[in-house]
N, CA, C and O atoms as a Tinker XYZ file with bonds, in Angstrom:
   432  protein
     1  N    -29.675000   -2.794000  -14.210000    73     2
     2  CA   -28.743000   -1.964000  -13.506000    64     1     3
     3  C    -27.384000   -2.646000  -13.474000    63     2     4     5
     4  O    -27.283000   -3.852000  -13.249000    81     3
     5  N    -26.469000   -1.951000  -13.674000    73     3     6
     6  CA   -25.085000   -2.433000  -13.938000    64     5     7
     7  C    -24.768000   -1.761000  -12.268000    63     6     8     9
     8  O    -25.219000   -0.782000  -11.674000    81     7
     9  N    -23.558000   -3.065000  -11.825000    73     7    10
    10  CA   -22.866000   -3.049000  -10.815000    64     9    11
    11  C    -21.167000   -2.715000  -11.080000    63    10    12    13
    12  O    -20.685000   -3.570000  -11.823000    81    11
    13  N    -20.428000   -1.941000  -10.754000    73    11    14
    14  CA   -18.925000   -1.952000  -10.756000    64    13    15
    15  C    -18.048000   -1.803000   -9.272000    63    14    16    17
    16  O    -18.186000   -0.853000   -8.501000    81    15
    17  N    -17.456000   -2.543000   -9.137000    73    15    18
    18  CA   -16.439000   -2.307000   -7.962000    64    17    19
    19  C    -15.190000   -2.163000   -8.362000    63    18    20    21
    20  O    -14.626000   -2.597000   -9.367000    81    19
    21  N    -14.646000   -1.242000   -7.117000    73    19    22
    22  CA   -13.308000   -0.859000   -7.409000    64    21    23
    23  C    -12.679000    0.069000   -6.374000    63    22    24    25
    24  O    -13.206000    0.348000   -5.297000    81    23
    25  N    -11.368000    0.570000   -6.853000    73    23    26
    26  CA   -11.185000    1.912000   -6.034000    64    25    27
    27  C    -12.377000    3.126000   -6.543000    63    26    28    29
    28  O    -12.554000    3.436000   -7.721000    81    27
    29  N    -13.015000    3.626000   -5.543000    73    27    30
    30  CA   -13.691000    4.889000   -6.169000    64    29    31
    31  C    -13.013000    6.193000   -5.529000    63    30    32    33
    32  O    -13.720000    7.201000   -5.518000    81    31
    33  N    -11.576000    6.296000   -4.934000    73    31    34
    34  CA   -10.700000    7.425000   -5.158000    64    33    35
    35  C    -10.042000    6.967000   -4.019000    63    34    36    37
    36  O    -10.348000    6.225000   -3.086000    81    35
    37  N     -8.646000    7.873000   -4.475000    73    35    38
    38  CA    -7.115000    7.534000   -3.508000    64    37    39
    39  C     -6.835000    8.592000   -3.665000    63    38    40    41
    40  O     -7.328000    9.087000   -4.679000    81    39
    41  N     -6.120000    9.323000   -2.988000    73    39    42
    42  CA    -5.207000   10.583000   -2.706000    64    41    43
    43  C     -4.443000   10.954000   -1.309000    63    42    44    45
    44  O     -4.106000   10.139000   -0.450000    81    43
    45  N     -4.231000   12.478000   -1.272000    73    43    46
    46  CA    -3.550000   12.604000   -0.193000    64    45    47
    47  C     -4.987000   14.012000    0.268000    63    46    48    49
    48  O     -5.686000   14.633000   -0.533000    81    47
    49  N     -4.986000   14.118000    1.988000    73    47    50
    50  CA    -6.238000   14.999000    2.329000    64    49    51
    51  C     -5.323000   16.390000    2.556000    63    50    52    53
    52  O     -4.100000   16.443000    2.688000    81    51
    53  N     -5.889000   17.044000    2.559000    73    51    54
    54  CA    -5.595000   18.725000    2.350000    64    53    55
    55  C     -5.887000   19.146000    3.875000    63    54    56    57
    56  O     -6.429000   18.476000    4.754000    81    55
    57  N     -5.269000   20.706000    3.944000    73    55    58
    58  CA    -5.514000   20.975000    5.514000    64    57    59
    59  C     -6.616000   21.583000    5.441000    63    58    60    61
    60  O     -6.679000   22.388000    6.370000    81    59
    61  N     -7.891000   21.616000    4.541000    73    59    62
    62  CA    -8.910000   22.566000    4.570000    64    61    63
    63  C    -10.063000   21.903000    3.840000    63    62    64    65
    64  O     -9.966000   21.562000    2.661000    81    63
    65  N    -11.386000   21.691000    4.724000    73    63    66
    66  CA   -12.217000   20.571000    4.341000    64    65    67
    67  C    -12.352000   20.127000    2.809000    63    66    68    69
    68  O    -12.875000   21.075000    2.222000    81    67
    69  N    -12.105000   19.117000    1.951000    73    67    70
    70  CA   -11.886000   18.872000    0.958000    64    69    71
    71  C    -13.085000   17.490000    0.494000    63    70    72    73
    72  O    -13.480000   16.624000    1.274000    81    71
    73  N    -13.499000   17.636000   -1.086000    73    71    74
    74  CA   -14.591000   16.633000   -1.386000    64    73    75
    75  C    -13.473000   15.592000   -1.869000    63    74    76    77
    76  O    -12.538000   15.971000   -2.574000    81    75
    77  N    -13.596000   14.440000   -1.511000    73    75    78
    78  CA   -12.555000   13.331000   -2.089000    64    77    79
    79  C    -13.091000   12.332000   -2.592000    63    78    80    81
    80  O    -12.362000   11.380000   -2.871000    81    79
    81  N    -14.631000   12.248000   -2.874000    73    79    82
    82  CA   -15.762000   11.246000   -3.822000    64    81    83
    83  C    -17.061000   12.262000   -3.686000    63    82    84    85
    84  O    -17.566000   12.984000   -2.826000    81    83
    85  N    -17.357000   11.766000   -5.462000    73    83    86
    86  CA   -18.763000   12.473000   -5.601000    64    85    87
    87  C    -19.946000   11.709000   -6.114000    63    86    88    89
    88  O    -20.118000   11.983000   -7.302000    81    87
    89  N    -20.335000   11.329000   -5.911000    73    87    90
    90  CA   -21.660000   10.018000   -6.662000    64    89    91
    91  C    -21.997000   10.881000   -7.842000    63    90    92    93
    92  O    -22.523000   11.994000   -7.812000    81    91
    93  N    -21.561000   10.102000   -9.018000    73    91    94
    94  CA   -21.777000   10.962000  -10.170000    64    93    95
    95  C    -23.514000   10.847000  -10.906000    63    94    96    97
    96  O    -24.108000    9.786000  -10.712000    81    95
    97  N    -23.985000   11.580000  -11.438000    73    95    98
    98  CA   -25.338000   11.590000  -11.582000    64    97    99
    99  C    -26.028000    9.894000  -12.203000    63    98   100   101
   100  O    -25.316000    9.011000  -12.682000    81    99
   101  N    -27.517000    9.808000  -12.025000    73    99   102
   102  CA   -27.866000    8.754000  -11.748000    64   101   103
   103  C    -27.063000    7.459000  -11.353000    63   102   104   105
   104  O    -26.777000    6.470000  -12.027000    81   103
   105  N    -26.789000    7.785000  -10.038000    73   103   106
   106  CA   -25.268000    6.532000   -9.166000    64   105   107
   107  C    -26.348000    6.246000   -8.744000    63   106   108   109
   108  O    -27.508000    6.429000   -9.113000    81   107
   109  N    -25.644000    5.562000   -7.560000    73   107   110
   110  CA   -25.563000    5.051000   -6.193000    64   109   111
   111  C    -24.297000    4.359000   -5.688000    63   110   112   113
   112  O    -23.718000    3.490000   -6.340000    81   111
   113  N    -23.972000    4.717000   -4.697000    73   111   114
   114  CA   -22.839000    4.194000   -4.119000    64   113   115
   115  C    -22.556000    3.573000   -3.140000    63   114   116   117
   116  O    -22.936000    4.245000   -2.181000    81   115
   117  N    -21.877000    2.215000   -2.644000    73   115   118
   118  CA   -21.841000    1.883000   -1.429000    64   117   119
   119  C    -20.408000    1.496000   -1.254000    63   118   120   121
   120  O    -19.698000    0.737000   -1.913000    81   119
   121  N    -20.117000    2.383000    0.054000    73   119   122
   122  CA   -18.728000    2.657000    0.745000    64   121   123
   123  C    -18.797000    1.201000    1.493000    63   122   124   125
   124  O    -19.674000    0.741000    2.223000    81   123
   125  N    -17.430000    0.587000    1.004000    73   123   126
   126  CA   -16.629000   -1.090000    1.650000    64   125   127
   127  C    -15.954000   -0.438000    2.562000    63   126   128   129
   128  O    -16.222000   -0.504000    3.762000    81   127
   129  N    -14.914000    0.324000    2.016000    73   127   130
   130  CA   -13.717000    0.718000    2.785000    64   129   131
   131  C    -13.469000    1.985000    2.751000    63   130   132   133
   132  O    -13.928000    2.608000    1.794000    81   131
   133  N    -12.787000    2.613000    3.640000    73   131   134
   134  CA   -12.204000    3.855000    3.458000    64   133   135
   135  C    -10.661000    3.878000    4.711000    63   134   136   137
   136  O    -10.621000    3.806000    5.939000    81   135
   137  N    -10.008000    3.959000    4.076000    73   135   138
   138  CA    -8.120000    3.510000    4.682000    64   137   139
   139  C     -7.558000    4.799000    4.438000    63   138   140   141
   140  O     -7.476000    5.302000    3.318000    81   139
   141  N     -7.113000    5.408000    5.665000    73   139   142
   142  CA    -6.156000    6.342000    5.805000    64   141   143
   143  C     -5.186000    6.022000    6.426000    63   142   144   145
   144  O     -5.238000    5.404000    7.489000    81   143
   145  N     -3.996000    6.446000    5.781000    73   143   146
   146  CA    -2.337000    6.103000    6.433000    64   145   147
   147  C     -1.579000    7.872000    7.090000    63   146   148   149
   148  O     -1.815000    9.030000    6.744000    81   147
   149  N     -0.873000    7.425000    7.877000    73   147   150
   150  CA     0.021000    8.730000    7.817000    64   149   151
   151  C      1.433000    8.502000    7.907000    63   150   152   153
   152  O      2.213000    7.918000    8.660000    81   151
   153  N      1.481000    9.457000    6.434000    73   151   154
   154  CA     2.919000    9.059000    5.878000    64   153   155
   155  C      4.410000   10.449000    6.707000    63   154   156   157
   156  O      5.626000   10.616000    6.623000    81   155
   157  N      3.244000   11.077000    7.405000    73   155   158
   158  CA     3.928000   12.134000    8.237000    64   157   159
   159  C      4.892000   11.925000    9.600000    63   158   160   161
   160  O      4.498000   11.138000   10.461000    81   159
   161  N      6.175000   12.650000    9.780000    73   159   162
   162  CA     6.771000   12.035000   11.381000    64   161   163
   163  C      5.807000   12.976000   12.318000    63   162   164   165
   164  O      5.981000   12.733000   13.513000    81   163
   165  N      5.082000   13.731000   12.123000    73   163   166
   166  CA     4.308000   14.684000   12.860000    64   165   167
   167  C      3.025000   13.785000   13.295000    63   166   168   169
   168  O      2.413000   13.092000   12.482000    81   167
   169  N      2.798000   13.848000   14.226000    73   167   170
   170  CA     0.573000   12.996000   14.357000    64   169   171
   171  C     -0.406000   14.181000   13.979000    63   170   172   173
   172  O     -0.693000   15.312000   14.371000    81   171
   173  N     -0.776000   13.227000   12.938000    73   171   174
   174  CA    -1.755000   13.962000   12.077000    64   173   175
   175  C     -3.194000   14.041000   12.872000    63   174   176   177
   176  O     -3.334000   13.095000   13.647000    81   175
   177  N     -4.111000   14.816000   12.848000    73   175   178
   178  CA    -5.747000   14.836000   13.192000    64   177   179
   179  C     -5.927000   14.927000   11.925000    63   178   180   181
   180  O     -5.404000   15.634000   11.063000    81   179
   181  N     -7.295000   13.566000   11.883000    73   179   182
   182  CA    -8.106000   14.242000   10.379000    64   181   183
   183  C     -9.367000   13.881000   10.942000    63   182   184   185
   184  O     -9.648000   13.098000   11.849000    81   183
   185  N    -10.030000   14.578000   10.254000    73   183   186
   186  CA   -11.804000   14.634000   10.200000    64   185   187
   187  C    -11.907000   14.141000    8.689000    63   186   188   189
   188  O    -11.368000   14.551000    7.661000    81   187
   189  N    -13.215000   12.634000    9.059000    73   187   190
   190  CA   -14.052000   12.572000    8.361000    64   189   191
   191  C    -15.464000   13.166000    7.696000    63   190   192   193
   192  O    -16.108000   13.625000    8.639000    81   191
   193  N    -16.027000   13.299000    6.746000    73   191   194
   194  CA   -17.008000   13.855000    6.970000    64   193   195
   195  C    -18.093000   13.112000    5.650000    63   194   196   197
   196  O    -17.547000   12.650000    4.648000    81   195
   197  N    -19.406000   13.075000    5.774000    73   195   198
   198  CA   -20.195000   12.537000    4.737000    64   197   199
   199  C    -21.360000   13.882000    4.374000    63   198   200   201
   200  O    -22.029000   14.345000    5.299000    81   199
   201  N    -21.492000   14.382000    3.057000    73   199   202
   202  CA   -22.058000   15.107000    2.795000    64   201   203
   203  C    -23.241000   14.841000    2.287000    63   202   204   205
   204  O    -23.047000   14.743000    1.075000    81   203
   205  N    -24.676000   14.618000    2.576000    73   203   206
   206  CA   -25.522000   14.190000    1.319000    64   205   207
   207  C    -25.791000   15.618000    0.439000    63   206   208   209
   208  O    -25.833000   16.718000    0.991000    81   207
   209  N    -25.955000   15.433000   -0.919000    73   207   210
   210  CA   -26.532000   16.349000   -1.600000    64   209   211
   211  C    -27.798000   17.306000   -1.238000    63   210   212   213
   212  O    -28.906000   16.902000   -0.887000    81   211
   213  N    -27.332000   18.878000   -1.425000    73   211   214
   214  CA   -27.627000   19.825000   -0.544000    64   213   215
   215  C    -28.138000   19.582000    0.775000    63   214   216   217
   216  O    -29.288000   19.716000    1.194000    81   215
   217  N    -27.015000   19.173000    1.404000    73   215   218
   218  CA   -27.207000   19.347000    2.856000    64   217   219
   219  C    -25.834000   19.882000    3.502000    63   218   220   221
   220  O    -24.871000   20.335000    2.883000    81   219
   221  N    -25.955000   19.742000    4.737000    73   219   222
   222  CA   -24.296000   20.176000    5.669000    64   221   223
   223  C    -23.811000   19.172000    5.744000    63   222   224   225
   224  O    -24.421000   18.119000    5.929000    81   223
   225  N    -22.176000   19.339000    5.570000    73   223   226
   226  CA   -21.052000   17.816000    5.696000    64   225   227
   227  C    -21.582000   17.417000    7.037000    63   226   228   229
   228  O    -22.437000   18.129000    7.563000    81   227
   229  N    -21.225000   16.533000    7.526000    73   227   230
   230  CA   -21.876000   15.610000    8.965000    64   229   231
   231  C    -20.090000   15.314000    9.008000    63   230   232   233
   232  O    -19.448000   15.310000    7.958000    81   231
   233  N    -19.433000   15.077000   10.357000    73   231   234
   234  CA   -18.484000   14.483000   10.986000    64   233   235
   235  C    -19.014000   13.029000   10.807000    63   234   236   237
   236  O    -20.139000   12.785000   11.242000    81   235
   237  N    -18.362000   12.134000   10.257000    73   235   238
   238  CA   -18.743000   10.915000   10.477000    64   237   239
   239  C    -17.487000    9.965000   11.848000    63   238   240   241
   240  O    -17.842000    9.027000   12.562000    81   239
   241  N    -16.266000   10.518000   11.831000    73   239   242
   242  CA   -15.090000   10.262000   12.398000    64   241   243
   243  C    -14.123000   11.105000   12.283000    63   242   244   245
   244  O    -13.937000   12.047000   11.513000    81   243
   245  N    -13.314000   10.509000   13.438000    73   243   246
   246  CA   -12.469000   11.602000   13.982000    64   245   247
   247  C    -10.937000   10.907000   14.447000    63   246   248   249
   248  O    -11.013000   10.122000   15.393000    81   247
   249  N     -9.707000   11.111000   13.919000    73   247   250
   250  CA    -8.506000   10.198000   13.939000    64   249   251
   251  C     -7.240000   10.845000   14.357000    63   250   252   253
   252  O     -6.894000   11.883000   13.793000    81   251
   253  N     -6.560000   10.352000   15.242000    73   251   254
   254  CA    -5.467000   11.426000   15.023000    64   253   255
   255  C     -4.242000    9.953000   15.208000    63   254   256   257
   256  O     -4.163000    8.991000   15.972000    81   255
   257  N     -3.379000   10.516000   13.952000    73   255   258
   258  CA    -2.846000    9.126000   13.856000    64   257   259
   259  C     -1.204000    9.064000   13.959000    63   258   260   261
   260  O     -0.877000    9.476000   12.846000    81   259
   261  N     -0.247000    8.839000   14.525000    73   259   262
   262  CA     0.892000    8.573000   14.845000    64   261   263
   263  C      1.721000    8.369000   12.833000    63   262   264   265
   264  O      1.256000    8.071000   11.733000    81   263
   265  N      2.696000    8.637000   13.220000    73   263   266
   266  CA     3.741000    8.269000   12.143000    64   265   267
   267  C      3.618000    6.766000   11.464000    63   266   268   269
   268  O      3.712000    5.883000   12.316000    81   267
   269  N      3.472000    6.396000   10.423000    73   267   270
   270  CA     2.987000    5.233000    9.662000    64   269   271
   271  C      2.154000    3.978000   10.690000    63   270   272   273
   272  O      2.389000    2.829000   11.065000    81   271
   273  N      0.709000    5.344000   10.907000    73   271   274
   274  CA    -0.159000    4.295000   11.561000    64   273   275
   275  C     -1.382000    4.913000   10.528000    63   274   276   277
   276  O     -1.529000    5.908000    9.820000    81   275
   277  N     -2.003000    3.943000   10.818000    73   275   278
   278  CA    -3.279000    3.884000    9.577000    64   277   279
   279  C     -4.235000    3.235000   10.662000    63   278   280   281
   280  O     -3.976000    2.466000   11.587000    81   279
   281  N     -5.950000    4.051000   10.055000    73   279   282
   282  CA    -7.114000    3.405000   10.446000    64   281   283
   283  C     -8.082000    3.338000    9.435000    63   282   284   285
   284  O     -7.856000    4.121000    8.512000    81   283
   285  N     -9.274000    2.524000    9.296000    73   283   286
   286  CA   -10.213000    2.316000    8.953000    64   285   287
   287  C    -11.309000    3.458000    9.301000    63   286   288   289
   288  O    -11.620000    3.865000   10.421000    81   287
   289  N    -11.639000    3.725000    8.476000    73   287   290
   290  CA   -12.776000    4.548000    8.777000    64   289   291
   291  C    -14.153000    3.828000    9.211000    63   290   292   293
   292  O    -14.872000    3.906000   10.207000    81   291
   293  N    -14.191000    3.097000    8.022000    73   291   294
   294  CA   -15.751000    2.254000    8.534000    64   293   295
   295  C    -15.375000    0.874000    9.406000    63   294   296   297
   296  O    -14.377000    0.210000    9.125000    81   295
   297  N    -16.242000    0.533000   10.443000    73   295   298
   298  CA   -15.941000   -0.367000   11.047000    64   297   299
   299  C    -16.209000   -1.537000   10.393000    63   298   300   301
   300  O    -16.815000   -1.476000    9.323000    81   299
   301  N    -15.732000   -3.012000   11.016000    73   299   302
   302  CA   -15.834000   -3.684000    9.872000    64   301   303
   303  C    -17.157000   -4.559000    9.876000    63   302   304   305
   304  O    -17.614000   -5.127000   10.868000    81   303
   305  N    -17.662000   -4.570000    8.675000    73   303   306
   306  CA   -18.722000   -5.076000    7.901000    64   305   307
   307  C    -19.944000   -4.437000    8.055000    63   306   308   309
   308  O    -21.101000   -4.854000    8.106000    81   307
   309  N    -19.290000   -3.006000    8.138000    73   307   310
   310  CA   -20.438000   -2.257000    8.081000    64   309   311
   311  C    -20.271000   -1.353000    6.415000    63   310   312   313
   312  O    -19.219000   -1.678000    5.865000    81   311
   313  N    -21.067000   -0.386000    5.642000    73   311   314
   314  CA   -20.591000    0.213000    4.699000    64   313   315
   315  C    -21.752000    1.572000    4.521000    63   314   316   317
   316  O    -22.736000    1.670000    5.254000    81   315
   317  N    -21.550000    2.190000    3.835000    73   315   318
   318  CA   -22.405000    4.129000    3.471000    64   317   319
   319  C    -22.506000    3.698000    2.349000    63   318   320   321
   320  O    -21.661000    3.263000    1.567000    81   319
   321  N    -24.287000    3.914000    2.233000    73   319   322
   322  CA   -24.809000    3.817000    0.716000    64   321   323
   323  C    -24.866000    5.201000    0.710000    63   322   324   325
   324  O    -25.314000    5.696000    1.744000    81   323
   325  N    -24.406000    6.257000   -0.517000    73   323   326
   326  CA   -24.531000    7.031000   -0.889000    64   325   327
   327  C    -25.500000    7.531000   -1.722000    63   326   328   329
   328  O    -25.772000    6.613000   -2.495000    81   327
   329  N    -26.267000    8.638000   -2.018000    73   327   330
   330  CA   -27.285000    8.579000   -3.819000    64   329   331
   331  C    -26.082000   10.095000   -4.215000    63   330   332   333
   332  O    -25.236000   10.826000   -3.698000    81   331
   333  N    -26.910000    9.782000   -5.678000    73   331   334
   334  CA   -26.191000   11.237000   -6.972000    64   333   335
   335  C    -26.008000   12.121000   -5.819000    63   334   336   337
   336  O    -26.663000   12.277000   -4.788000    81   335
   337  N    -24.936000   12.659000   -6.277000    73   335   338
   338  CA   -24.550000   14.174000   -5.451000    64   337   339
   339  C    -23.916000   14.501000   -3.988000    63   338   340   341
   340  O    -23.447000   15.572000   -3.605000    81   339
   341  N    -24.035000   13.280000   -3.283000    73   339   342
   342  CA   -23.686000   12.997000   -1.834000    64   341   343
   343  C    -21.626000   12.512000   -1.886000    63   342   344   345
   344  O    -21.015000   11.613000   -2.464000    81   343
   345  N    -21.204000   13.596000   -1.018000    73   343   346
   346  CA   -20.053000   13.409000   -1.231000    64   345   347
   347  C    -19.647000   13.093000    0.178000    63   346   348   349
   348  O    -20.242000   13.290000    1.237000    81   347
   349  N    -18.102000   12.375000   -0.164000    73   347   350
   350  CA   -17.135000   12.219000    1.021000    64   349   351
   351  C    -16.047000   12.991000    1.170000    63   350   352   353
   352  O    -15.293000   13.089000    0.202000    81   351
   353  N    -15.708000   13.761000    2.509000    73   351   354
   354  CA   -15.029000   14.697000    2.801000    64   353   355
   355  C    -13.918000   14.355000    3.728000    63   354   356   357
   356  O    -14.000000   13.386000    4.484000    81   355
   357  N    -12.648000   15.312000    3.671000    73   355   358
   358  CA   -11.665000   15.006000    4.396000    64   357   359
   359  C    -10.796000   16.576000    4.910000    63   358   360   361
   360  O    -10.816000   17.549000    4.156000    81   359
   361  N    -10.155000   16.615000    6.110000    73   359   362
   362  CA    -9.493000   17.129000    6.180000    64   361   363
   363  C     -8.316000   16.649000    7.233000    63   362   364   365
   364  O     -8.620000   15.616000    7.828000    81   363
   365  N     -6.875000   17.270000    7.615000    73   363   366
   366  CA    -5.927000   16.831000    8.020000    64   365   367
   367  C     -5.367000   17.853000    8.681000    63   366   368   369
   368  O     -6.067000   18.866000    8.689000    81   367
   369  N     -4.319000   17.929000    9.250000    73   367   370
   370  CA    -3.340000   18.965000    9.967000    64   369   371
   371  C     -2.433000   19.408000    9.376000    63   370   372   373
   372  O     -2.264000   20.582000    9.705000    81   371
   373  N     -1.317000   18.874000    8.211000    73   371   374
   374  CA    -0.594000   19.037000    7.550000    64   373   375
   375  C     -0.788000   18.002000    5.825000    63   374   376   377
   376  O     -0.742000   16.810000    5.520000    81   375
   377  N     -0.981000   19.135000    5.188000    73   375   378
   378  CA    -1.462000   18.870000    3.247000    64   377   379
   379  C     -0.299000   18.003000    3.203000    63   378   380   381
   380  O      0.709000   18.292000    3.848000    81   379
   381  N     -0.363000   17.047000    2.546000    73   379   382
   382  CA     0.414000   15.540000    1.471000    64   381   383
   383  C      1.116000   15.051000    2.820000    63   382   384   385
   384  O      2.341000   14.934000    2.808000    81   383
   385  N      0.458000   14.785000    3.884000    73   383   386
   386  CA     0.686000   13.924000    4.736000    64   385   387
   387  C     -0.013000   12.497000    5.195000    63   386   388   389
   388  O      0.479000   11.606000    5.886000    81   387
   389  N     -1.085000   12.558000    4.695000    73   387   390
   390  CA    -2.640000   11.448000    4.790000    64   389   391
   391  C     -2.842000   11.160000    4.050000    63   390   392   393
   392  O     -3.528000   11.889000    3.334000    81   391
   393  N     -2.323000    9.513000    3.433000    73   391   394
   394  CA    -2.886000    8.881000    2.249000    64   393   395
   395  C     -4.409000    8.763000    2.368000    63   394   396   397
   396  O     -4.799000    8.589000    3.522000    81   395
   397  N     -5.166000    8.808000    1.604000    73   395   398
   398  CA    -6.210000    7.682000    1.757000    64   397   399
   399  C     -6.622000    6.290000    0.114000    63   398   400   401
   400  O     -6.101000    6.226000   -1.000000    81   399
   401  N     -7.472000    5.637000    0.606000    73   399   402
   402  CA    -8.470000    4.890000   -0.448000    64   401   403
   403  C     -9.783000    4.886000   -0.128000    63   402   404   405
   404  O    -10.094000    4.515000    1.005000    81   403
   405  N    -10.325000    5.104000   -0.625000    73   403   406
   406  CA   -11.848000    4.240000   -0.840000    64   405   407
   407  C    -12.517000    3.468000   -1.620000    63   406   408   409
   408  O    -13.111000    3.858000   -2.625000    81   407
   409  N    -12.483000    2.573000   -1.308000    73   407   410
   410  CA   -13.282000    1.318000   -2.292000    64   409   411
   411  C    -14.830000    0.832000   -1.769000    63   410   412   413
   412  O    -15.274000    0.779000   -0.623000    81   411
   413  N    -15.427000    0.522000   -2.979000    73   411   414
   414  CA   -16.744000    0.168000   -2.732000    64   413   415
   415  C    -17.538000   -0.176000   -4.554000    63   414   416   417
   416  O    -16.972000   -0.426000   -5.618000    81   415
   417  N    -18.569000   -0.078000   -4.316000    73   415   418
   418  CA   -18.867000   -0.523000   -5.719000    64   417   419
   419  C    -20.180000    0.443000   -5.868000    63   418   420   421
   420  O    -20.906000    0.601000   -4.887000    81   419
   421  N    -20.495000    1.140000   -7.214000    73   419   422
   422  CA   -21.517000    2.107000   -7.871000    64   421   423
   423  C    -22.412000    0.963000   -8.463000    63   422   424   425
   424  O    -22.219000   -0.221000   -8.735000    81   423
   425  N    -23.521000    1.865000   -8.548000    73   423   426
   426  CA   -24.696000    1.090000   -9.217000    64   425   427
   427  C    -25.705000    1.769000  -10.116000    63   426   428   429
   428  O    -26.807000    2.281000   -9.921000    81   427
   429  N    -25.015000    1.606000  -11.053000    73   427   430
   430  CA   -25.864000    2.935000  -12.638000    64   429   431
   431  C    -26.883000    2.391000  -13.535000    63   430   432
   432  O    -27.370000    3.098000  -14.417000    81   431
């Protein structure tokens, strides 16, 4: 089994629940980090959410974040093993206002 770490996606979150990682078939995934900024003068609310494959998104966290303040999603030294098909979800108050990253490392 091959190991890779890295970013496994960066963007900005949308105002309408959005998939922003997908464990691509025979994965596995385990979430290090997940960093959201807000690049907005407005305070943003965003919802986290973790989806496993065919099931309902789950709220994992909940943020509402001031003008260039940023949080961690996962606390620290903790991380989300993911399997194939299980996605991570996002939404926000105002679209291209909420950076995020997520890093962690797949296992194929």
């Amino acid at each position: 089994m091959a190991f890779t770490a890295g970013t496994l996606a960066d963007g900005q979150a949308a105002t309408s629940l959005t998939t922003i990682y997908t464990v691509p078939a025979s994965t596995k995934a385990y979430i290090k980090s997940w960093t959201i900024y807000n690049t907005n003068a407005a305070t943003q609310t965003v919802g986290c959410y973790v989806k496993r494959s065919g099931s309902t998104a789950r709220q994992y966290r909940q943020f509402s974040l001031d003008q260039n303040e940023s949080a961690d999603v996962l606390s620290p030294g903790t991380s989300i093993q993911l399997s194939t098909g299980d996605v991570l979800q996002m939404i926000t108050t105002t679209a291209t206002a909420l950076d995020y990253m997520v890093t962690g490392v797949t296992e194929a």
